[in-house]
MIROKOL-568840 format. One record per residue (C-alpha): residue in one letter; x, y negated, z negated; residue number from 1. Coordinates in Angstrom, 1 decimal. Each point is the difference from the previous one (the first is absolute). Example, Ala and Ser with C-alpha at 12.3 -4.5 7.8 and 13.67 -1.06 7.14 Angstrom:
+----+--------+--------+--------+-----+
! aa !      x !      y !      z !   i !
+----+--------+--------+--------+-----+
!  A !   12.3 !    4.5 !   -7.8 !   1 !
!  S !    1.4 !   -3.4 !    0.7 !   2 !
+----+--------+--------+--------+-----+
This chain:
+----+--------+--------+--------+-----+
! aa !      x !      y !      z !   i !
+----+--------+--------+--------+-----+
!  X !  -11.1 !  -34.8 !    3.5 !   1 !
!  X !    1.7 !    2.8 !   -2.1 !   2 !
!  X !    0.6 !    0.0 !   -3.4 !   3 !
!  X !    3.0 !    1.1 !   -1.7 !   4 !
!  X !    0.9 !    1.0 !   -3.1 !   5 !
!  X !   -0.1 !   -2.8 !   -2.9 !   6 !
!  X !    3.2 !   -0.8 !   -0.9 !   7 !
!  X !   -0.2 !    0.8 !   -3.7 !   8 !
!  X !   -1.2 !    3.3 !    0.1 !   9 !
!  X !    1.8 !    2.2 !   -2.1 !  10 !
!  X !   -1.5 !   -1.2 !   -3.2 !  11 !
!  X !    1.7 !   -2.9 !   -1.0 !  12 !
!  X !   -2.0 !   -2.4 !   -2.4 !  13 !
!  X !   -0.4 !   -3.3 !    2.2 !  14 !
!  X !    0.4 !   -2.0 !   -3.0 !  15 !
!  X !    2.9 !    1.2 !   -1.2 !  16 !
!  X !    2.5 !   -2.6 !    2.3 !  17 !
!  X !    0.8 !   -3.2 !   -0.2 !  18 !
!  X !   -3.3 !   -1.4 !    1.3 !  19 !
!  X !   -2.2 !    1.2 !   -2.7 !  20 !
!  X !   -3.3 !   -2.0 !   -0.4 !  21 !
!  X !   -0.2 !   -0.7 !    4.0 !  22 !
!  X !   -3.5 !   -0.9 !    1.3 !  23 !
!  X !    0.4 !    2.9 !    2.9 !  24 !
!  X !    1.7 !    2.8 !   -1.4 !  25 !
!  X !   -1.2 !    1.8 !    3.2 !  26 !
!  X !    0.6 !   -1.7 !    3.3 !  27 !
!  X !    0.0 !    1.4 !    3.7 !  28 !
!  X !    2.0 !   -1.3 !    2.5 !  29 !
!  X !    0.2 !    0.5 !    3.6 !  30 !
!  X !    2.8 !    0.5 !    2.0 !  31 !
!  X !    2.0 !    1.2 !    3.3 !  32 !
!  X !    2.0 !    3.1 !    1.0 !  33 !
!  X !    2.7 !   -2.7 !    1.1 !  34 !
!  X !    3.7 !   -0.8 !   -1.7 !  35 !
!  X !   -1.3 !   -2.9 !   -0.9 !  36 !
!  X !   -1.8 !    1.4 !   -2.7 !  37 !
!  X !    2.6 !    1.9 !   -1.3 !  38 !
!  X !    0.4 !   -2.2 !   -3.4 !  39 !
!  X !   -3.1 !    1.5 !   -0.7 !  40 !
!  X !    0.5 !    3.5 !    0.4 !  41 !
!  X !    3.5 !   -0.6 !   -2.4 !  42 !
!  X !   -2.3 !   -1.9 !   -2.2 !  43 !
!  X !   -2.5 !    3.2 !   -0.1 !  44 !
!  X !    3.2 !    2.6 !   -0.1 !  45 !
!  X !    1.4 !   -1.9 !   -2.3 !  46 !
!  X !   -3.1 !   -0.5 !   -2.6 !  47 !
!  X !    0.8 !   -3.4 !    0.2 !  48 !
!  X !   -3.6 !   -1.2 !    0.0 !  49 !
!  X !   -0.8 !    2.3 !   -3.0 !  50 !
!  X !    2.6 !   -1.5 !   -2.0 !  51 !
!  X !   -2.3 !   -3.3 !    0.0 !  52 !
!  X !   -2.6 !    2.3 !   -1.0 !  53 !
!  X !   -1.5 !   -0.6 !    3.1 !  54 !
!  X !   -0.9 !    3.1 !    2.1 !  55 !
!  X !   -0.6 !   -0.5 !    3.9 !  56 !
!  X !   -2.5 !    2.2 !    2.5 !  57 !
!  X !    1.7 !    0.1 !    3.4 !  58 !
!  X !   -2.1 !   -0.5 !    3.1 !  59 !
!  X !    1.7 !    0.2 !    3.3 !  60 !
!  X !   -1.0 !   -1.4 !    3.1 !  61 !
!  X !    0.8 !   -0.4 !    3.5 !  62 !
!  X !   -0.2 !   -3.4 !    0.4 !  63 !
!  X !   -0.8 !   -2.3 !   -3.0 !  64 !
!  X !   -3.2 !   -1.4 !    1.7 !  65 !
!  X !   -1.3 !    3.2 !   -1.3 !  66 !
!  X !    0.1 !   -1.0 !   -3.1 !  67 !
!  X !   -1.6 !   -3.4 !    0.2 !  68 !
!  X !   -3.4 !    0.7 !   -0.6 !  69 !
!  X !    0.9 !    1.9 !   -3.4 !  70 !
!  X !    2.2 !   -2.9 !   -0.9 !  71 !
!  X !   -3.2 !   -2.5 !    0.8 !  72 !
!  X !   -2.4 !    2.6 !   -2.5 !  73 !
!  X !    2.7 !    0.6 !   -2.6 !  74 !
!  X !    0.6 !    3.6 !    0.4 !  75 !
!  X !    3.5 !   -0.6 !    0.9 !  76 !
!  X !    1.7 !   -2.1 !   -2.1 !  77 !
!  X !    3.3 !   -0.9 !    2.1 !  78 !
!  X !    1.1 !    0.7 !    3.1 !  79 !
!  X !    3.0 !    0.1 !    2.2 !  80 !
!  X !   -0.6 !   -2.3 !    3.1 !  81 !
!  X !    1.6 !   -1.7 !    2.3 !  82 !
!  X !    0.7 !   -3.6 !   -0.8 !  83 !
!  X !   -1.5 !   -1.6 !    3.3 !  84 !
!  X !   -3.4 !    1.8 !   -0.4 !  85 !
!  X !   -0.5 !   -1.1 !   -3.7 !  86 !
!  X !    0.7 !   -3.2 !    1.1 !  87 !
!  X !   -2.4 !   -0.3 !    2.8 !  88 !
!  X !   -3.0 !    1.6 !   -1.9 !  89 !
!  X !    1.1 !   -2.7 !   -2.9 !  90 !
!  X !   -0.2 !   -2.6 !    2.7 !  91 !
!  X !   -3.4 !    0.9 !    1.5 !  92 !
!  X !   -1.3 !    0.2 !   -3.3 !  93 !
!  X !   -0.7 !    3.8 !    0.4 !  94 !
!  X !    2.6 !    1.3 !   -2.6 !  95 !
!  X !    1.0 !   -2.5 !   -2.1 !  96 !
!  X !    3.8 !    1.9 !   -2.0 !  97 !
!  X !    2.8 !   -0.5 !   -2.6 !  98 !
!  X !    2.7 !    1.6 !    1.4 !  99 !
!  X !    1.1 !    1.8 !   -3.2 ! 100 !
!  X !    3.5 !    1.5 !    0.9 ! 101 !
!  X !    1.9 !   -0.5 !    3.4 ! 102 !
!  X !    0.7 !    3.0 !    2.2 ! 103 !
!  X !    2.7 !   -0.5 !    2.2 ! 104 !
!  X !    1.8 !   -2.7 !    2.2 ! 105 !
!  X !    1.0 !    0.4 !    3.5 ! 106 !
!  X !    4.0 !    0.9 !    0.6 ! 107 !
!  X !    1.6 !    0.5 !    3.0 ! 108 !
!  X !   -0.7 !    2.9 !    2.2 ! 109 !
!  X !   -2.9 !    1.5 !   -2.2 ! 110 !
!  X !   -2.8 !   -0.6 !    3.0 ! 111 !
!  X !    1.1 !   -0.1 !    3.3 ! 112 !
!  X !   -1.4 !    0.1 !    3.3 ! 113 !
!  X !    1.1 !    3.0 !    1.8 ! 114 !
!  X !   -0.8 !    1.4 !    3.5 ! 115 !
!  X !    0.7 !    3.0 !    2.0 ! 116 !
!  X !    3.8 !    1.3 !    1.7 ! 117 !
!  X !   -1.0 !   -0.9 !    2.8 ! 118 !
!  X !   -2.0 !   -3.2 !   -0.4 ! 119 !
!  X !    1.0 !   -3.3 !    2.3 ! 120 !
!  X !   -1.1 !   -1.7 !   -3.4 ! 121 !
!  X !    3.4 !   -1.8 !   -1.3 ! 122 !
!  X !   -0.6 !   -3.0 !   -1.5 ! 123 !
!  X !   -3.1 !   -2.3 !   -2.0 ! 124 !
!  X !   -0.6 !   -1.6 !    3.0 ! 125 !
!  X !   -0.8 !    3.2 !    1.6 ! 126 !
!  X !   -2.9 !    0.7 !   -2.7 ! 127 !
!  X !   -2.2 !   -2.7 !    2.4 ! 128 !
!  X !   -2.4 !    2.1 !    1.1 ! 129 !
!  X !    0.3 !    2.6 !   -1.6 ! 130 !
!  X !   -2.0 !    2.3 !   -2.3 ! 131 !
!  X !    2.0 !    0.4 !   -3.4 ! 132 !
!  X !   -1.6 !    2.1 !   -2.8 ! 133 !
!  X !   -0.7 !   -1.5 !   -3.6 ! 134 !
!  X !   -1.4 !    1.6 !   -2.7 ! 135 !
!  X !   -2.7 !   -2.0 !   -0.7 ! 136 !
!  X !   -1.1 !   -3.0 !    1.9 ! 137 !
!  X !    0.8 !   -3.9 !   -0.5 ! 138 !
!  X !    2.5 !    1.1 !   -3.2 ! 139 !
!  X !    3.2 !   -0.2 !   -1.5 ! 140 !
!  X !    1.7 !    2.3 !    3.3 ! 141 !
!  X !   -1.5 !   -2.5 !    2.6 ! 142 !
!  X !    0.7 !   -3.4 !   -1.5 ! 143 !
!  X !    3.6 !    1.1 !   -0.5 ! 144 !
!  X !    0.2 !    0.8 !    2.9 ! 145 !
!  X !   -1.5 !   -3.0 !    1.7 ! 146 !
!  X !    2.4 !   -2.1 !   -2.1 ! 147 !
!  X !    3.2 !    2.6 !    1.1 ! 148 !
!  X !   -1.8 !   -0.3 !    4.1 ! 149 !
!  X !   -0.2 !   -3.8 !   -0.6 ! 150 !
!  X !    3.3 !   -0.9 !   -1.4 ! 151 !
!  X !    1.5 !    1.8 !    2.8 ! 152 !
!  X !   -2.0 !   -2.3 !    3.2 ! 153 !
!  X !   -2.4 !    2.6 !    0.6 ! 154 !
!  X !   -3.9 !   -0.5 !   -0.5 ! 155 !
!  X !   -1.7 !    2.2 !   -2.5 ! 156 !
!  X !   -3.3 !   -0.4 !    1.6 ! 157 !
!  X !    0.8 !    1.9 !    2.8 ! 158 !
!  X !    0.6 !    3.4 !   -2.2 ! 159 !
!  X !   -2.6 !    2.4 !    0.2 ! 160 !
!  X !   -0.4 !    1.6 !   -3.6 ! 161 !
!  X !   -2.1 !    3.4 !   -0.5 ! 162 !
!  X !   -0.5 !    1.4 !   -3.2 ! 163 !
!  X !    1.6 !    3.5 !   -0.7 ! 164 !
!  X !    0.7 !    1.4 !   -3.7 ! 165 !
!  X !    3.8 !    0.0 !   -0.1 ! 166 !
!  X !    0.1 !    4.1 !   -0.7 ! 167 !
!  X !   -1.6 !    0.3 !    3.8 ! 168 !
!  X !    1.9 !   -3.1 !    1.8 ! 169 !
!  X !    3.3 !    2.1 !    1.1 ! 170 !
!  X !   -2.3 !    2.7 !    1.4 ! 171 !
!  X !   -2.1 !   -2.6 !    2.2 ! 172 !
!  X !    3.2 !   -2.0 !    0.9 ! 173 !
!  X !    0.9 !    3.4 !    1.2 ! 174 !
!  X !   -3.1 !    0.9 !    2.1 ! 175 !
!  X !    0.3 !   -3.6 !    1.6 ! 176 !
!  X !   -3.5 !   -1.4 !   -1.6 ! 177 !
!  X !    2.6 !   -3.0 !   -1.0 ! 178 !
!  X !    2.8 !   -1.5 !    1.4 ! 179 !
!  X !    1.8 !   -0.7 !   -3.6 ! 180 !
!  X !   -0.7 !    0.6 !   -4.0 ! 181 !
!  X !    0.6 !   -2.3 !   -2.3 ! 182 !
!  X !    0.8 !    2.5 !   -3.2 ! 183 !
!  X !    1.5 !    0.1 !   -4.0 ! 184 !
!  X !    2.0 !    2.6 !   -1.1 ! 185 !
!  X !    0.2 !    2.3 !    0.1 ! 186 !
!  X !   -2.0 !    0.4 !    2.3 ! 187 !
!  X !    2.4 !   -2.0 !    2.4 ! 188 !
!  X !    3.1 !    2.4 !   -1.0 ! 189 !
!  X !   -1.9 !    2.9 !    0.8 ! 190 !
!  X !   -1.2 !   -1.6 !    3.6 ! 191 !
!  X !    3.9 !   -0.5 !    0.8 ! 192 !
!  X !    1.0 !    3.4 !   -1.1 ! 193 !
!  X !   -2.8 !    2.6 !    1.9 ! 194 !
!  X !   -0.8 !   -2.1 !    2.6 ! 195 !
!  X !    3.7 !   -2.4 !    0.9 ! 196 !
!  X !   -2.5 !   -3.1 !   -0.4 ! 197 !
!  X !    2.2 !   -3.2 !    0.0 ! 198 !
!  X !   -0.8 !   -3.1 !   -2.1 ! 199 !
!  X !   -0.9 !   -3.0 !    1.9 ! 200 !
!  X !   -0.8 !   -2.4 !   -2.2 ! 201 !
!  X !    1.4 !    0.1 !   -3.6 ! 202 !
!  X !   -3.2 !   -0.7 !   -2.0 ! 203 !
!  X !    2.0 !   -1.3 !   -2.8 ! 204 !
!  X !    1.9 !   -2.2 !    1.6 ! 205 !
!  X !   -0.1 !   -4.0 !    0.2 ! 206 !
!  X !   -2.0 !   -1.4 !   -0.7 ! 207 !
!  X !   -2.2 !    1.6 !   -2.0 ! 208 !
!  X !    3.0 !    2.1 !   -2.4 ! 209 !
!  X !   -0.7 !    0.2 !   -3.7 ! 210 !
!  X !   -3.8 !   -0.7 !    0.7 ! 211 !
!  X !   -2.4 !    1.3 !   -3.2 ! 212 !
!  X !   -2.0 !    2.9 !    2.5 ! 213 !
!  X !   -2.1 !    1.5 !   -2.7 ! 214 !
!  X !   -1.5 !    0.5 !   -3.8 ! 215 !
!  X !   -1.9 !    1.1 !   -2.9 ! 216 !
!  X !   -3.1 !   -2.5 !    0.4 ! 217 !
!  X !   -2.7 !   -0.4 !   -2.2 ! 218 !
!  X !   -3.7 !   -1.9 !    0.2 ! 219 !
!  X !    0.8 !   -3.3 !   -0.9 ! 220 !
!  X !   -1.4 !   -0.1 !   -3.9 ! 221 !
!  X !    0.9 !    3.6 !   -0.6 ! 222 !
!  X !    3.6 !   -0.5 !   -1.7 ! 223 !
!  X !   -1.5 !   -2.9 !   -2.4 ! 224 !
!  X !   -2.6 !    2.4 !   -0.8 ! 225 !
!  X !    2.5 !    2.4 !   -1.0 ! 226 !
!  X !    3.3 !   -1.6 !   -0.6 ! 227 !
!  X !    1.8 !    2.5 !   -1.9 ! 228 !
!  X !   -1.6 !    2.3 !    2.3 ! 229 !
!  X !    1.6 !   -1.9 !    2.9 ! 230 !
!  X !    3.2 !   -0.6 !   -2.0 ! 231 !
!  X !    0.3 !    3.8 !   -0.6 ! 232 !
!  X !   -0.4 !    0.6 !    3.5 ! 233 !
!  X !    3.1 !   -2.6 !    1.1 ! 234 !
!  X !    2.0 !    1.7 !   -2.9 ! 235 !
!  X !    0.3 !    3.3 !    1.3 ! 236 !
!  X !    0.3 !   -0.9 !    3.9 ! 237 !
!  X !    2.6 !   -2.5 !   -0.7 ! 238 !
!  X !    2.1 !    3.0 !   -1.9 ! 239 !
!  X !   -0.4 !    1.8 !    3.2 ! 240 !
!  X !    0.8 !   -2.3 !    2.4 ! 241 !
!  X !    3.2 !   -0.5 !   -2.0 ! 242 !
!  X !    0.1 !    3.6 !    0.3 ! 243 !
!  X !   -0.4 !    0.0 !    4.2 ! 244 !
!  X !    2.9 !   -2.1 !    0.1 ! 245 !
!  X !    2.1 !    3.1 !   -0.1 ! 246 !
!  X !   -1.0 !    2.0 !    3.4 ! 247 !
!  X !    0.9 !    3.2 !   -1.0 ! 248 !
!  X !   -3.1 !   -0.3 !   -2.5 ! 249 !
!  X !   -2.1 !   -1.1 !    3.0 ! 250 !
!  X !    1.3 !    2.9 !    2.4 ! 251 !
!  X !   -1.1 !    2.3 !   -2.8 ! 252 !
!  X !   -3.2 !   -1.2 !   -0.5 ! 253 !
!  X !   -1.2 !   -0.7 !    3.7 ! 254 !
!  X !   -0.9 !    3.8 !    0.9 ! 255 !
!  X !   -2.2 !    0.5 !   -3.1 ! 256 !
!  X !   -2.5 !   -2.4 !    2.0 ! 257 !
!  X !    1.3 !   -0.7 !    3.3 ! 258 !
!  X !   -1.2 !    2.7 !    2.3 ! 259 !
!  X !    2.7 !    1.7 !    2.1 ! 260 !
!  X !    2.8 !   -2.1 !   -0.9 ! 261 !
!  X !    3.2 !    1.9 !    0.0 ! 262 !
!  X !    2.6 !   -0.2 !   -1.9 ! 263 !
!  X !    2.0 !   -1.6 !    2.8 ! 264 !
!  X !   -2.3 !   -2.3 !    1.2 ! 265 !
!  X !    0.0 !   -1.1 !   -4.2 ! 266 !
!  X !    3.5 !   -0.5 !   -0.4 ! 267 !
!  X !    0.9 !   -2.0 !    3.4 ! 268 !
!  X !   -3.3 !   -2.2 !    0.4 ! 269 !
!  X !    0.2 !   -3.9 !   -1.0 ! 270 !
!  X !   -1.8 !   -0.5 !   -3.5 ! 271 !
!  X !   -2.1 !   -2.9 !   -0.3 ! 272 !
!  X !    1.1 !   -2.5 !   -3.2 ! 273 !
!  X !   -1.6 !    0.4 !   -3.6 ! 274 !
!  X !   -0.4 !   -3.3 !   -1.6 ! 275 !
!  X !   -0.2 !    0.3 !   -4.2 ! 276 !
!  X !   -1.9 !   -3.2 !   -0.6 ! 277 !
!  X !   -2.7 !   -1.4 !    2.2 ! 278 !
!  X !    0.9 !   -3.5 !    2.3 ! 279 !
!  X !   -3.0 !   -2.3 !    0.9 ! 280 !
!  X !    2.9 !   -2.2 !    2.4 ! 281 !
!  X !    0.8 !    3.5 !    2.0 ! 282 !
!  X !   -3.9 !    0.4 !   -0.2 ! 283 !
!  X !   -0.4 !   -3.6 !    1.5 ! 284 !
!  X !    2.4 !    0.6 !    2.8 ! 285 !
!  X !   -2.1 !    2.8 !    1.5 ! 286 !
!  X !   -3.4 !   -2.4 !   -0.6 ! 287 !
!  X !    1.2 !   -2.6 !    1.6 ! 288 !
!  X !    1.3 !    2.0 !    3.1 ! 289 !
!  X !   -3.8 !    1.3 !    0.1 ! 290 !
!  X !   -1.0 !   -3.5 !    0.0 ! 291 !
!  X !    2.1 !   -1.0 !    2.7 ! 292 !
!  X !   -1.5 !    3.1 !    2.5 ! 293 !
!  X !   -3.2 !   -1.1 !   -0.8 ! 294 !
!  X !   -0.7 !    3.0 !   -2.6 ! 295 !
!  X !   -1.3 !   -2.2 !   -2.7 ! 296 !
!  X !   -1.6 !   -2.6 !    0.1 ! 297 !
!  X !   -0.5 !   -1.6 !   -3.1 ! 298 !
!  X !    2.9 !   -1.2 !   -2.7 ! 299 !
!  X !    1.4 !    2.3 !   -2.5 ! 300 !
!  X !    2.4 !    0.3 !   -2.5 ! 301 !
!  X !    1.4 !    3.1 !   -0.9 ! 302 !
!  X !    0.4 !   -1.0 !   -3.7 ! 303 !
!  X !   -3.1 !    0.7 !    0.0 ! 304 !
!  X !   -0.2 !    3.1 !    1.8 ! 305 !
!  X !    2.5 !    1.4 !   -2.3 ! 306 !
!  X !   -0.4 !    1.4 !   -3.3 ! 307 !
!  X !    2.6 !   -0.2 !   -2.9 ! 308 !
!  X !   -0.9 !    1.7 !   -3.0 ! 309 !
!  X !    0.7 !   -2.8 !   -2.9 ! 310 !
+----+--------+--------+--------+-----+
């Protein structure tokens, strides 16, 4: 894992903003070269977290299971994970998490399964037997997709999933390792553009749209530890996810830490929604569709799994 630059560098005072007297004036915080961690970025570009006098060291990582162990020691503070992986690891007992800000929720055409020009694959039902690539295994892209597969009379047990990173899934589609990829932006706008893949499957769609997908998650006990600390943190990444609500901010921001994407890709891909306030029923919805696929397998309720500072 790669360290970047801390966020307040250039000499500002950490205590000088609005969150003077926090217990963490220092925090580091993993995080993805994906949109949906653009907030951040503005938040970062923006100084937003210094004017809570917090200051933030970036750490980005491929996947966010990277960052697990560091989050289990303490030498990250937060990270940026997908929700359905924080959950499981809550649920095993392994990784026990506040979710501290929400991320993003699913919207129409954001993932998608696409496949080849030439593919005979047309349809859900035509995913039966078929290898389909996911970015990690058993998460959020697989049991959306089982509840998409389902919903339309197909069986989800019948799709072979391999794990591929999503910057390397076009090229292996490509090759014909896979038969499909099931891909984000932008990612999936670049696919359609250099290679003509068409979407088979809208990722997004019914019934799964407006799904929470991913977060800011903390281990359970850190934000009562550090509450204005924690509330600091939901300050500044609620200005920004006000802020993403414009694209244009977004399309600006994406190639400071998105590699390769061009400025067309930016400005055509689908964006992902921002929420500005965290929402334990949208959080429940996603927990009790992991329930119902067997995912979890004890009881939970998202209030409390999710953090709101007081």
């Amino acid at each position: 894992m790669t360290v970047s630059l801390a966020a307040g560098c250039g000499g500002d005072d950490p205590g000088d903003g609005g969150g003077a007297g926090l217990e963490r004036p220092t925090i580091k915080v993993a995080v993805l070269s994906l949109p949906m961690n653009a907030p951040y970025y503005i938040a970062v570009k923006e100084k937003l977290f210094e004017a809570e006098g917090l200051k933030v060291e970036t750490q980005p990582v491929q996947q966010s299971t990277q960052a697990y162990p560091a989050l289990k020691n303490g030498t990250i503070d937060v990270v940026f994970a997908n929700n359905s992986s924080m959950l499981l690891g809550h649920d095993k007992g392994d990784l026990r998490i506040n979710l501290i800000v929400e991320g993003t929720r699913l919207t129409p055409g954001f993932m998608g399964v696409l496949v080849m020009p030439g593919s005979p694959i047309q349809t859900a039902k035509d995913l039966e037997g078929k290898s389909v690539t996911v970015h990690v295994l058993n998460n959020i892209q697989a049991i959306t997709l089982n509840a998409i597969v389902k919903a339309g009379g197909a069986d989800p047990s019948k799709i072979d999933y391999r794990q591929v990173v999503f910057p390397q899934m076009a090229a292996v589609m490509q090759k014909g390792d896979v038969d499909a990829i099931h891909v984000t932006e932008p990612f999936l706008t670049d696919a359609k553009q250099k290679l003509g893949a068409r979407v088979v499957v809208d990722g997004g769609g019914t019934p799964v749209t407006d799904l929470p997908l991913d977060g800011y998650f903390a281990l359970d006990g850190w934000a009562e530890q550090n509450p204005k600390t924690a509330a600091a943190f939901q300050r500044a990444m609620r200005k920004a996810q006000q802020m993403a609500a414009d694209r244009k901010v977004v399309e600006a921001i994406l190639p400071t830490f998105v590699r390769n994407v061009s400025t067309e890709v930016a400005s055509t891909m689908t964006m992902p929604a921002f929420p500005v306030a965290n929402d334990a029923a949208h959080v429940q919805k996603l927990i009790d569709l992991m329930r119902e696929q067997g995912q979890l397998t004890n009881p939970l309720d998202a209030k409390s799994i999710v953090y709101e500072a007081g």
